[in-house]
PDB file with one MODEL, atoms N, CA, C and O in Angstrom:
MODEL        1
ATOM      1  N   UNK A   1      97.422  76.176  80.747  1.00  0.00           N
ATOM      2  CA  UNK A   1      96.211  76.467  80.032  1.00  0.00           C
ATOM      3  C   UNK A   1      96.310  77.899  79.521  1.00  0.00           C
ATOM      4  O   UNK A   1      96.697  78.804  80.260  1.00  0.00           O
ATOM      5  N   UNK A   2      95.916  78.124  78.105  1.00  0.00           N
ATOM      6  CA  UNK A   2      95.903  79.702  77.583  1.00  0.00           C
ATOM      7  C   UNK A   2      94.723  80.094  77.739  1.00  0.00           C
ATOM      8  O   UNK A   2      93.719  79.476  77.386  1.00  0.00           O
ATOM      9  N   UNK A   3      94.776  81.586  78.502  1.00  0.00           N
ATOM     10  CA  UNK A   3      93.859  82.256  78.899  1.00  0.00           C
ATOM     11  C   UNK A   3      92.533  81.600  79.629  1.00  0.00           C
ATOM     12  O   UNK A   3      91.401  81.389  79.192  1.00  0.00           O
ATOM     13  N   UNK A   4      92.964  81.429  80.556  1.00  0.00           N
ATOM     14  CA  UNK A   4      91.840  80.854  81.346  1.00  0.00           C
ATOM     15  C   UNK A   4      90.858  81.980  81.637  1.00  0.00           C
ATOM     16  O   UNK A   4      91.143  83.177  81.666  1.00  0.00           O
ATOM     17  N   UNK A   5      89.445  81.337  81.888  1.00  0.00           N
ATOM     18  CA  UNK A   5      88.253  82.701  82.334  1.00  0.00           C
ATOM     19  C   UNK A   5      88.473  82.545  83.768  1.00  0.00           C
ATOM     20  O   UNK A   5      88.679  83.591  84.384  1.00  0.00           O
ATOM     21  N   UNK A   6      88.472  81.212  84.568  1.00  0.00           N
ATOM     22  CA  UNK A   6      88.173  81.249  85.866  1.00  0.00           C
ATOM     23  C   UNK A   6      89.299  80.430  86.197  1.00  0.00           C
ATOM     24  O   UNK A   6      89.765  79.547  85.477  1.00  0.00           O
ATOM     25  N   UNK A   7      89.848  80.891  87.718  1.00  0.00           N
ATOM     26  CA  UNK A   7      91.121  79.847  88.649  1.00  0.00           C
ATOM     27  C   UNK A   7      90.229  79.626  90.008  1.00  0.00           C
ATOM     28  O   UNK A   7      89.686  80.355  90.838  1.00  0.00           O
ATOM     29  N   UNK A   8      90.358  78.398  89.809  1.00  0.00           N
ATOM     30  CA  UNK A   8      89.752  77.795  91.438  1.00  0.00           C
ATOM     31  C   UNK A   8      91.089  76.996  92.340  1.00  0.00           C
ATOM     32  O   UNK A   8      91.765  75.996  92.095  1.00  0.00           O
ATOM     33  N   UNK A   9      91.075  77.858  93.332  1.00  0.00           N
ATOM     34  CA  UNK A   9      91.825  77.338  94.748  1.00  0.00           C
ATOM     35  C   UNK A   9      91.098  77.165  95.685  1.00  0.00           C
ATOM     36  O   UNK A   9      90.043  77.693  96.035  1.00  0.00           O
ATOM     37  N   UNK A  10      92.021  76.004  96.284  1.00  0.00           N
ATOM     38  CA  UNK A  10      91.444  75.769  98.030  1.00  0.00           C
ATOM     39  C   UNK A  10      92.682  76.119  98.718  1.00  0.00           C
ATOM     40  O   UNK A  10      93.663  76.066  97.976  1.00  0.00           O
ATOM     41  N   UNK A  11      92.836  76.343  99.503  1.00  0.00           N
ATOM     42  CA  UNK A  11      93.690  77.535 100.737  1.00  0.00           C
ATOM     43  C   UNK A  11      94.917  77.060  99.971  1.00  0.00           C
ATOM     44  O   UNK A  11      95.269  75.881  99.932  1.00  0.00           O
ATOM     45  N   UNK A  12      95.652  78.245  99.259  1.00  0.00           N
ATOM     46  CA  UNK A  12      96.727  78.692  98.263  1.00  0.00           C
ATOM     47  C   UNK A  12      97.897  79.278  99.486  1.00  0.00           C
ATOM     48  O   UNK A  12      99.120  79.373  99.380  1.00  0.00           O
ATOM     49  N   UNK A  13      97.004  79.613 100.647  1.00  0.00           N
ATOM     50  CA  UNK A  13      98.236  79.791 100.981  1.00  0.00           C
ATOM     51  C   UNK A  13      98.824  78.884 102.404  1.00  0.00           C
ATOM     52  O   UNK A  13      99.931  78.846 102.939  1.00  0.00           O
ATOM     53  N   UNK A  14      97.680  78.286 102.670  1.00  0.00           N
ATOM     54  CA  UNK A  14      98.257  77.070 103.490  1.00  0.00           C
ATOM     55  C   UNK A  14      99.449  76.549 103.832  1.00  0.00           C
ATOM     56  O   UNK A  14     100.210  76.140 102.955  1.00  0.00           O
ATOM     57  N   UNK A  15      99.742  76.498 105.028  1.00  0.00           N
ATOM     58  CA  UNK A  15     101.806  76.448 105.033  1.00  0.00           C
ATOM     59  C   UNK A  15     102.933  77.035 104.763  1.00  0.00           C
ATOM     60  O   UNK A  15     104.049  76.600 105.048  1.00  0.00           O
ATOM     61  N   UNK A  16     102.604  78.347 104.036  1.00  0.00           N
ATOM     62  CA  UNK A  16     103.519  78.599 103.833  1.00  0.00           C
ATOM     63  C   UNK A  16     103.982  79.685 104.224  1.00  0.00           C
ATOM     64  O   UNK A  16     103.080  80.218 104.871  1.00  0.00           O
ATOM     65  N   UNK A  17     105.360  80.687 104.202  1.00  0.00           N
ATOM     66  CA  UNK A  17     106.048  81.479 105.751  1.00  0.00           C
ATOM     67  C   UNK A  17     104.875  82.820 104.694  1.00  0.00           C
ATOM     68  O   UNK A  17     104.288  82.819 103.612  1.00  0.00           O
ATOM     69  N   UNK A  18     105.086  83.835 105.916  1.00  0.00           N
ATOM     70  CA  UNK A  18     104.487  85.129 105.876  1.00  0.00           C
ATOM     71  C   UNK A  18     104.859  85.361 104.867  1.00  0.00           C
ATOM     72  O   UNK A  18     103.761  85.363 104.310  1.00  0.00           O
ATOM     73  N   UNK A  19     105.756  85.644 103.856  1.00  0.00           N
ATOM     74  CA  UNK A  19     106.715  86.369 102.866  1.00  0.00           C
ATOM     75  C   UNK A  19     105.795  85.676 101.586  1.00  0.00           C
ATOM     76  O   UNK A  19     105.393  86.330 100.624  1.00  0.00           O
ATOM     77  N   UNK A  20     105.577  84.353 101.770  1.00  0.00           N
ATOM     78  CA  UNK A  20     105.165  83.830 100.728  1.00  0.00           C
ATOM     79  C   UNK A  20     104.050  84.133 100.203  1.00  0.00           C
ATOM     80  O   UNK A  20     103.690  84.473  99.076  1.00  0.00           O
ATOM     81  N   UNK A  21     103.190  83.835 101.905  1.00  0.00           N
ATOM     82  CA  UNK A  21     102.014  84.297 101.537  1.00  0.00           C
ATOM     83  C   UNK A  21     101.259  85.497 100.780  1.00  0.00           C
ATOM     84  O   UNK A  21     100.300  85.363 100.021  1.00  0.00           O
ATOM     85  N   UNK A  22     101.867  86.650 101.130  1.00  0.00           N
ATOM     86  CA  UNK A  22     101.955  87.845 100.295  1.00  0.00           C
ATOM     87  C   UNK A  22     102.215  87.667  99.183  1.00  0.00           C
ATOM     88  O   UNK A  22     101.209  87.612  98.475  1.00  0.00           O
ATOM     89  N   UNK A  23     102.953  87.568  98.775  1.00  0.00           N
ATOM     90  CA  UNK A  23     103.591  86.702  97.321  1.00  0.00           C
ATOM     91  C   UNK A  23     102.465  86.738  96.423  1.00  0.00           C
ATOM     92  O   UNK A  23     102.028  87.522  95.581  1.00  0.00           O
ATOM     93  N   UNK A  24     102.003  85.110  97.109  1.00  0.00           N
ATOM     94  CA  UNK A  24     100.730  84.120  96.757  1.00  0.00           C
ATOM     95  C   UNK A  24      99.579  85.303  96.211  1.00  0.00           C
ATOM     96  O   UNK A  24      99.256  85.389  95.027  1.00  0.00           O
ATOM     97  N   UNK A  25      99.098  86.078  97.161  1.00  0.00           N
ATOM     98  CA  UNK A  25      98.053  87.261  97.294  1.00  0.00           C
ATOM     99  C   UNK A  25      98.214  87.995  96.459  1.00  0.00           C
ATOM    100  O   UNK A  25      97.228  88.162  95.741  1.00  0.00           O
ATOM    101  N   UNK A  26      99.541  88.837  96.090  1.00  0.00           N
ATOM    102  CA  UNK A  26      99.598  89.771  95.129  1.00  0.00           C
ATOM    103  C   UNK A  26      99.227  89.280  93.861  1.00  0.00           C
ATOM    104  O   UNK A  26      98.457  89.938  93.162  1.00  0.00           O
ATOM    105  N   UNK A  27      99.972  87.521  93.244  1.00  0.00           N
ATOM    106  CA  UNK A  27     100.052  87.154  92.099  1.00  0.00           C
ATOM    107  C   UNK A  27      97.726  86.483  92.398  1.00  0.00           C
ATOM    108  O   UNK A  27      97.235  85.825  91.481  1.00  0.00           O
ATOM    109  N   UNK A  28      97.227  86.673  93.095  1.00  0.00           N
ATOM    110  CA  UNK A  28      96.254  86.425  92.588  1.00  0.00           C
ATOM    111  C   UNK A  28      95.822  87.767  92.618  1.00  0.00           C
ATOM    112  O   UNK A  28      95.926  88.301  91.514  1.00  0.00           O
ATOM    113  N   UNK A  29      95.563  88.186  93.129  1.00  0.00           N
ATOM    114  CA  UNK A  29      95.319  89.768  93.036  1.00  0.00           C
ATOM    115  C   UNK A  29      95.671  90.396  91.329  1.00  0.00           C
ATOM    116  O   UNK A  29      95.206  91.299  90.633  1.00  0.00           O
ATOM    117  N   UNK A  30      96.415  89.673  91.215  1.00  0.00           N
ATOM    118  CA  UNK A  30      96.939  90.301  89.739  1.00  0.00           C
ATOM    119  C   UNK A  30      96.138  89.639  88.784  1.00  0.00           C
ATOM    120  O   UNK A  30      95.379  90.396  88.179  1.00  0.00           O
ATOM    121  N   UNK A  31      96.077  88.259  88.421  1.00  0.00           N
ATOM    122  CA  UNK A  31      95.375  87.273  87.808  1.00  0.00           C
ATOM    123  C   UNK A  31      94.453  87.822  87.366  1.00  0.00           C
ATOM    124  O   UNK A  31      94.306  87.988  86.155  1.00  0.00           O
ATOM    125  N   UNK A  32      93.195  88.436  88.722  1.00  0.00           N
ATOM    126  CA  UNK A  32      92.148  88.480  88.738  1.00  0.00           C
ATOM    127  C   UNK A  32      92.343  90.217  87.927  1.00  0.00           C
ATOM    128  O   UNK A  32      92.053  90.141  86.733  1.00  0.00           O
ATOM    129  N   UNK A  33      92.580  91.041  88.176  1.00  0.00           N
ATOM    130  CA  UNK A  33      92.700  92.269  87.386  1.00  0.00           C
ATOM    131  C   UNK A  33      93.200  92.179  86.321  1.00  0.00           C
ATOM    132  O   UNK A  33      93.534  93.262  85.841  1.00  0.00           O
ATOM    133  N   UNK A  34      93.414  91.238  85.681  1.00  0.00           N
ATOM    134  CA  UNK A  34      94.275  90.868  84.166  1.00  0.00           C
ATOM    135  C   UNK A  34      92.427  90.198  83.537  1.00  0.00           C
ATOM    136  O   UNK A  34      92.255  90.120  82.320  1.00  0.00           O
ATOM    137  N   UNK A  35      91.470  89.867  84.331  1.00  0.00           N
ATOM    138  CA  UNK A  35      90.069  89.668  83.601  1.00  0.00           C
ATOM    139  C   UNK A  35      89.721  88.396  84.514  1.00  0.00           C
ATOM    140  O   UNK A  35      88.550  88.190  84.834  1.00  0.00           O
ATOM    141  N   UNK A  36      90.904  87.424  84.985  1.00  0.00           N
ATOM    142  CA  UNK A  36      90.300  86.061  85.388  1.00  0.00           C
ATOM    143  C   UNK A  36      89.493  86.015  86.440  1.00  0.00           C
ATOM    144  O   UNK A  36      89.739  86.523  87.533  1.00  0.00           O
ATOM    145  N   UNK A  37      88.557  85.437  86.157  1.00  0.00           N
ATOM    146  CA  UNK A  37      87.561  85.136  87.630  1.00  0.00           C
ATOM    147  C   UNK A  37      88.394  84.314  89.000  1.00  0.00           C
ATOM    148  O   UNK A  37      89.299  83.508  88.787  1.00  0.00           O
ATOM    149  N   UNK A  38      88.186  84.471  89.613  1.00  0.00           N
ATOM    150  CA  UNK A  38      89.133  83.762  90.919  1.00  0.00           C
ATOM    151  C   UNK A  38      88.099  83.417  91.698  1.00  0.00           C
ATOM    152  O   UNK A  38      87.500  84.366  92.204  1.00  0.00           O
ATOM    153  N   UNK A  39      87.635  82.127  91.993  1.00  0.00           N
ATOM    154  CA  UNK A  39      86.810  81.718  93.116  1.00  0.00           C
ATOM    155  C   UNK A  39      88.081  80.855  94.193  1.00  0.00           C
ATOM    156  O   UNK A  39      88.916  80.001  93.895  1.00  0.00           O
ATOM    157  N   UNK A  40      87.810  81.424  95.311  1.00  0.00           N
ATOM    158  CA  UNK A  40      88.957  80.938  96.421  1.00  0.00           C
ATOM    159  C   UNK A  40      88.466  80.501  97.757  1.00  0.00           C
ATOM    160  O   UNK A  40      88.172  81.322  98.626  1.00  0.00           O
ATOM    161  N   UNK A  41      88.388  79.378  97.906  1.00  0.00           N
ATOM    162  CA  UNK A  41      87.974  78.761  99.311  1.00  0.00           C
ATOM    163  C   UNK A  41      89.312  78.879  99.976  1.00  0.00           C
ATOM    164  O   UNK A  41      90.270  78.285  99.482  1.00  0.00           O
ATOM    165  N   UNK A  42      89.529  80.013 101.675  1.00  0.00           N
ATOM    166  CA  UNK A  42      90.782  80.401 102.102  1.00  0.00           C
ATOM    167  C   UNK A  42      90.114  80.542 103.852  1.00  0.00           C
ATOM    168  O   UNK A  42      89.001  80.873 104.259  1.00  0.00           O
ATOM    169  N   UNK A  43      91.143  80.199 104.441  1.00  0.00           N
ATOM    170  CA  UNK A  43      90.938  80.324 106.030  1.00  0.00           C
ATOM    171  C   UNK A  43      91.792  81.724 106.867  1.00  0.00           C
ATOM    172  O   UNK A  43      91.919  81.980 108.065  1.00  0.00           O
ATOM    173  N   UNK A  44      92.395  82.616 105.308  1.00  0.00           N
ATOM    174  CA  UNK A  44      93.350  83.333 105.925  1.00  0.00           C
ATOM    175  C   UNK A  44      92.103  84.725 105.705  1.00  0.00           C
ATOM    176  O   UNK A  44      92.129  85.747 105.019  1.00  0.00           O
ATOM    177  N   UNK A  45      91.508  84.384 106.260  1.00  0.00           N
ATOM    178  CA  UNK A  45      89.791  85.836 106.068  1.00  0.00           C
ATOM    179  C   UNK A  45      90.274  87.220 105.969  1.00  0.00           C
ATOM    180  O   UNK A  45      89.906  88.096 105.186  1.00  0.00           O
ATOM    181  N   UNK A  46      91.397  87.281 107.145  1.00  0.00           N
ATOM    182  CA  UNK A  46      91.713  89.416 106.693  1.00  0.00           C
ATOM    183  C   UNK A  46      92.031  89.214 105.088  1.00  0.00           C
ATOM    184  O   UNK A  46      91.381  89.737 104.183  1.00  0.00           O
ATOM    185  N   UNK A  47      93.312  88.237 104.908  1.00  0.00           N
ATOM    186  CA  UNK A  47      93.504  88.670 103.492  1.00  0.00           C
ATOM    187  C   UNK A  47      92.805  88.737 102.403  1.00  0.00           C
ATOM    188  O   UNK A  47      92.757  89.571 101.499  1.00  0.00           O
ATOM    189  N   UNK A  48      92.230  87.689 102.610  1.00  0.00           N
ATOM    190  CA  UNK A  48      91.090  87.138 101.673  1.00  0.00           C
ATOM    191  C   UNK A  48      89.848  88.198 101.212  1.00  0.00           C
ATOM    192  O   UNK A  48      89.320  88.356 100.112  1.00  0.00           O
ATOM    193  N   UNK A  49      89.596  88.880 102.564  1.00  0.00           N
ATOM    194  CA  UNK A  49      88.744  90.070 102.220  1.00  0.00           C
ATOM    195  C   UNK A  49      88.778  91.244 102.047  1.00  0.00           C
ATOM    196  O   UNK A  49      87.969  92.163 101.917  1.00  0.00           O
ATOM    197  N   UNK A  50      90.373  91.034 102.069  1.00  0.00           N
ATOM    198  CA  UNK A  50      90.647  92.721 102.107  1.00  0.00           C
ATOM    199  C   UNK A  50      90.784  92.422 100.373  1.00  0.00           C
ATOM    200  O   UNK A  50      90.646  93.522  99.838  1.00  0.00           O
ATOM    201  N   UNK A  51      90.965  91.529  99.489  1.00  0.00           N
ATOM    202  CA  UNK A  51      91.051  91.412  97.965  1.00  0.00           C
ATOM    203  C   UNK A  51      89.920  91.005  97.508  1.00  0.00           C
ATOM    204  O   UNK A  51      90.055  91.144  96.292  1.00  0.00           O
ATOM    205  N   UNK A  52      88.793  90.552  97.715  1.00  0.00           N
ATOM    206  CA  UNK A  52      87.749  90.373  97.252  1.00  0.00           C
ATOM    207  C   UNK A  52      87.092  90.983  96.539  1.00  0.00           C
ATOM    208  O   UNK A  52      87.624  92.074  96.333  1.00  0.00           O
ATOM    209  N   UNK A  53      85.894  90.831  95.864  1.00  0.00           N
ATOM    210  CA  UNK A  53      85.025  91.608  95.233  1.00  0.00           C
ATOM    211  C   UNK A  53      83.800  90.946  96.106  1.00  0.00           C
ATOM    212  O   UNK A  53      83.103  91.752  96.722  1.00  0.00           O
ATOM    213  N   UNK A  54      83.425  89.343  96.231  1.00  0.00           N
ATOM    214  CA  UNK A  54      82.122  89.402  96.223  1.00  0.00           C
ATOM    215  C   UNK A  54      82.834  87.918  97.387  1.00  0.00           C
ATOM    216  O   UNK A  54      83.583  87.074  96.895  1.00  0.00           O
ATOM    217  N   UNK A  55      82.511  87.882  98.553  1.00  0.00           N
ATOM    218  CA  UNK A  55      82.637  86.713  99.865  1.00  0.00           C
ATOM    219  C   UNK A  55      81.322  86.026 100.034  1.00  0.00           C
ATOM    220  O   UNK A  55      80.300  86.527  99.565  1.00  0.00           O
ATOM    221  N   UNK A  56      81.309  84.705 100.796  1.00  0.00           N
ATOM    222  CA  UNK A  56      80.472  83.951 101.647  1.00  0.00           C
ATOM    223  C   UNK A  56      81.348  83.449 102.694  1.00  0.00           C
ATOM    224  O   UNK A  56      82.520  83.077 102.633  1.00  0.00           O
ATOM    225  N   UNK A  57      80.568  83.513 103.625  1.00  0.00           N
ATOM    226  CA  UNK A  57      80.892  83.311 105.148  1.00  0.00           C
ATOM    227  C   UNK A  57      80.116  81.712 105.166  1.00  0.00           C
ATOM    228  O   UNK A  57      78.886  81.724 105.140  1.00  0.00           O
ATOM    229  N   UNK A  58      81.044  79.932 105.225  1.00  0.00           N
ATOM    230  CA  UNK A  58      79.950  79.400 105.263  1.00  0.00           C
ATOM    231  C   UNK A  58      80.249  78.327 107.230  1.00  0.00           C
ATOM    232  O   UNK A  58      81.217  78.011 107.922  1.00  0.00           O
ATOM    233  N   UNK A  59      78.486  78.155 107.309  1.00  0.00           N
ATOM    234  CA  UNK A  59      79.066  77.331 108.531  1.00  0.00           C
ATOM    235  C   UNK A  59      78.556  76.551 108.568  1.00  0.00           C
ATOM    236  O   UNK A  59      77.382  76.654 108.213  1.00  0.00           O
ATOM    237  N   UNK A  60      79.086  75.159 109.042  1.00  0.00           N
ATOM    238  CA  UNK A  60      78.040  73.766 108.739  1.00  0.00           C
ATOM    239  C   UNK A  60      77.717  73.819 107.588  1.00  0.00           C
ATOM    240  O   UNK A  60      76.577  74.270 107.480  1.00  0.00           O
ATOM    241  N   UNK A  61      78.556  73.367 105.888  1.00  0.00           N
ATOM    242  CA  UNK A  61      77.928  73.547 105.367  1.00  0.00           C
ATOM    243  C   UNK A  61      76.863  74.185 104.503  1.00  0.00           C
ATOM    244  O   UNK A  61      76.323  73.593 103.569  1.00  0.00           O
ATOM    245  N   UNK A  62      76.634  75.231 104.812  1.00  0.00           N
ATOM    246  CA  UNK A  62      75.354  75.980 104.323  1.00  0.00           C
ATOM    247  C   UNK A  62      75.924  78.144 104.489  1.00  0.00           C
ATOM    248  O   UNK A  62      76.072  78.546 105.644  1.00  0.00           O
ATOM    249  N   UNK A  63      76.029  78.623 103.952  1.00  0.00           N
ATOM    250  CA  UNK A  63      75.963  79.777 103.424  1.00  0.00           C
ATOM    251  C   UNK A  63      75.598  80.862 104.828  1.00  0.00           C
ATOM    252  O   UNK A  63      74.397  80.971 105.075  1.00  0.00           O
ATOM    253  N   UNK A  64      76.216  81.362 105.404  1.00  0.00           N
ATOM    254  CA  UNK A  64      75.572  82.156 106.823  1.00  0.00           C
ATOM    255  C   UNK A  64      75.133  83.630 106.670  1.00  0.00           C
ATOM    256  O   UNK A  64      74.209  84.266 107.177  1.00  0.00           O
ATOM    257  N   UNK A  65      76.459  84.069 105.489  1.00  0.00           N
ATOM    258  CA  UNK A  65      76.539  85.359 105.171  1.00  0.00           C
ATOM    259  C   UNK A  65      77.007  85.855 103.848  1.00  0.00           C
ATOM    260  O   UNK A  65      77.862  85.143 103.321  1.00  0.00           O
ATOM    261  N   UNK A  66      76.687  86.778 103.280  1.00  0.00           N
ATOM    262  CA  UNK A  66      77.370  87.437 101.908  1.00  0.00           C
ATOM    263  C   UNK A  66      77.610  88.634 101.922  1.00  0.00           C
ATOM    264  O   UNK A  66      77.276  89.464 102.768  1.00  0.00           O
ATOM    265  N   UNK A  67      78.247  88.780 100.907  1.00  0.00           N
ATOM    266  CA  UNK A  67      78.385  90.486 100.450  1.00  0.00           C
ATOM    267  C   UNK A  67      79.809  90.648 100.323  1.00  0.00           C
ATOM    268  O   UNK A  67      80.560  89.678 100.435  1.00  0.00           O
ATOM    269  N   UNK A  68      80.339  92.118 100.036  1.00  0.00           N
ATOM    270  CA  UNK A  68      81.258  92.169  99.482  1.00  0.00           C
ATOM    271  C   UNK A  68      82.590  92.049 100.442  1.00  0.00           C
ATOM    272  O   UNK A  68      82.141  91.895 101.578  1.00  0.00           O
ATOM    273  N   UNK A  69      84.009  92.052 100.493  1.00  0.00           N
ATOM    274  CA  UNK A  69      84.728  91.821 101.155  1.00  0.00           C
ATOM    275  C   UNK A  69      84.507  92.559 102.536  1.00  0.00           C
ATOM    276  O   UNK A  69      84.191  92.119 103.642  1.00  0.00           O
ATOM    277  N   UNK A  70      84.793  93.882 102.070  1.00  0.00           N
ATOM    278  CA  UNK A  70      84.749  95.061 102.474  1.00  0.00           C
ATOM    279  C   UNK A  70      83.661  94.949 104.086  1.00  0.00           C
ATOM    280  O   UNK A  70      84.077  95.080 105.237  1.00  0.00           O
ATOM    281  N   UNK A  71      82.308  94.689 103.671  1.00  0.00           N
ATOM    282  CA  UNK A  71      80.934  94.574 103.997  1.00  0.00           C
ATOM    283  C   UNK A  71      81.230  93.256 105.419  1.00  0.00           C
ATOM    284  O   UNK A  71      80.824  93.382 106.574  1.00  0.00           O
ATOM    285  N   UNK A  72      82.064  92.022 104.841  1.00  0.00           N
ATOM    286  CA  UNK A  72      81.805  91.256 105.749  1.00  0.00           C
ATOM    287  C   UNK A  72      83.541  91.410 107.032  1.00  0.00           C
ATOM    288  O   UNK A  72      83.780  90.755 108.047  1.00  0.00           O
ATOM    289  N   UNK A  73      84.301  92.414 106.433  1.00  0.00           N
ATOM    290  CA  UNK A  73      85.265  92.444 107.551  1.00  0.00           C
ATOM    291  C   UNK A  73      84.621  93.589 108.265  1.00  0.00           C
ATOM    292  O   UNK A  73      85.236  93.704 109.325  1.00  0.00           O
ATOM    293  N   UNK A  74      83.662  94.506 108.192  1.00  0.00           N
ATOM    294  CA  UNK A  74      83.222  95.460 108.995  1.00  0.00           C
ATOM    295  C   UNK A  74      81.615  94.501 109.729  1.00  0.00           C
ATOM    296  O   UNK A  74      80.727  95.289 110.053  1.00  0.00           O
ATOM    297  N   UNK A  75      81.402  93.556 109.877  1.00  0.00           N
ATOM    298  CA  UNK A  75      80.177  92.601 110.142  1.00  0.00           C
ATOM    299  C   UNK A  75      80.279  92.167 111.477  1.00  0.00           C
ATOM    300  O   UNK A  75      81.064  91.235 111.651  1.00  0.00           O
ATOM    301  N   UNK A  76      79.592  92.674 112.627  1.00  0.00           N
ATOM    302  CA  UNK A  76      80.367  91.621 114.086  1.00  0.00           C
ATOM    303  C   UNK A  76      80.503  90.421 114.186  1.00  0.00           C
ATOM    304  O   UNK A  76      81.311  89.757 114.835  1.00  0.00           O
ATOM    305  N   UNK A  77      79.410  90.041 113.297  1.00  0.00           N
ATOM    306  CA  UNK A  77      79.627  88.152 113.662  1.00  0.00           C
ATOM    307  C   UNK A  77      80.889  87.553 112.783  1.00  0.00           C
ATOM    308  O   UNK A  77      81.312  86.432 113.066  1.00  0.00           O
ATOM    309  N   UNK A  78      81.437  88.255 111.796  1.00  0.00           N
ATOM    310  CA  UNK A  78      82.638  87.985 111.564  1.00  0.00           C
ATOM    311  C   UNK A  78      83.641  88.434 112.068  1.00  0.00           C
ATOM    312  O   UNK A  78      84.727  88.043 111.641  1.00  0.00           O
ATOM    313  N   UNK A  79      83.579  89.366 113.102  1.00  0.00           N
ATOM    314  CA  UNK A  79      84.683  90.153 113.712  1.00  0.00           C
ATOM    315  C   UNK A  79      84.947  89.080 114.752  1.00  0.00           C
ATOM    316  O   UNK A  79      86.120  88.730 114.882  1.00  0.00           O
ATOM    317  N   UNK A  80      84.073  88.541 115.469  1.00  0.00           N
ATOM    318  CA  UNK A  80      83.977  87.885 116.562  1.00  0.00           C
ATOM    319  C   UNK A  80      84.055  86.451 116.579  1.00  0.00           C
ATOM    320  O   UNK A  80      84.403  85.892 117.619  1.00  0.00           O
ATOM    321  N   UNK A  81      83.712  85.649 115.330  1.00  0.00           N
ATOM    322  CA  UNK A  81      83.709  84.386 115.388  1.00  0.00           C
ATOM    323  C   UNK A  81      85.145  83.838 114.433  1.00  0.00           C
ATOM    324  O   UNK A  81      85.771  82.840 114.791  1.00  0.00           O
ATOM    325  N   UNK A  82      85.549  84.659 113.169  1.00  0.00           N
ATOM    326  CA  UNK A  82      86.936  84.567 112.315  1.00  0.00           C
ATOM    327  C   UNK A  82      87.857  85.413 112.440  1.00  0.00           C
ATOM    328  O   UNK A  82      88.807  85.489 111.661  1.00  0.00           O
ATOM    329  N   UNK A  83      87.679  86.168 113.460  1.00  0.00           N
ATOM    330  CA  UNK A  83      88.793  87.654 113.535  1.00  0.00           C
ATOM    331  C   UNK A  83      89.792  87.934 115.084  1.00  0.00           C
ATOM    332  O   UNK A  83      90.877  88.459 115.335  1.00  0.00           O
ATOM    333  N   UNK A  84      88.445  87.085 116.060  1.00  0.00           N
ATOM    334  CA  UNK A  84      88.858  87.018 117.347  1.00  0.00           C
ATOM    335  C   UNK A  84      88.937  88.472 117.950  1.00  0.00           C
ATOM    336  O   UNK A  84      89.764  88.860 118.775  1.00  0.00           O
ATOM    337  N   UNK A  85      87.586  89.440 117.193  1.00  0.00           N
ATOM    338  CA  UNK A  85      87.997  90.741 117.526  1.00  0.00           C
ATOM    339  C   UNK A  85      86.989  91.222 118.213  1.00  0.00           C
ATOM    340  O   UNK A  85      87.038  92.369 118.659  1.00  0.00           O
TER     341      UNK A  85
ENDMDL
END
């Protein structure tokens, strides 16, 4: 597709070795600073939020938490329930 506005993934990096995954991260990381919108449903949360602009935390379904990456890796209930910290 030429010039897409928006890329939607579901866990991009699912399965695959450490090396890749980075990979995976940088080339969206890039995407998205080239203008494209990136909406990304991902279970890998440090990475995911350490590149973000704008997260939801969801559970059961339904929306628990928001805000920006940044905002929800400094959050206890995400430290404690997706971080194991």
């Amino acid at each position: 597709m030429a010039l897409p506005k928006l890329l939607i993934m579901d866990e991009p990096s699912l399965g695959l070795a450490p090396v890749l995954v980075k990979q995976i991260f940088d080339n969206i990381k890039e995407i998205n600073e080239e203008g494209v919108t990136v909406l990304q449903v991902e279970q890998n949360v440090v990475q995911t939020l350490n590149m973000c602009h704008r997260a939801y935390v969801l559970e059961n379904g339904r929306i628990a938490l928001q805000g920006t990456g940044k905002e929800l890796l400094l959050n206890d209930h995400v430290k404690e329930a997706y971080l194991g910290i």
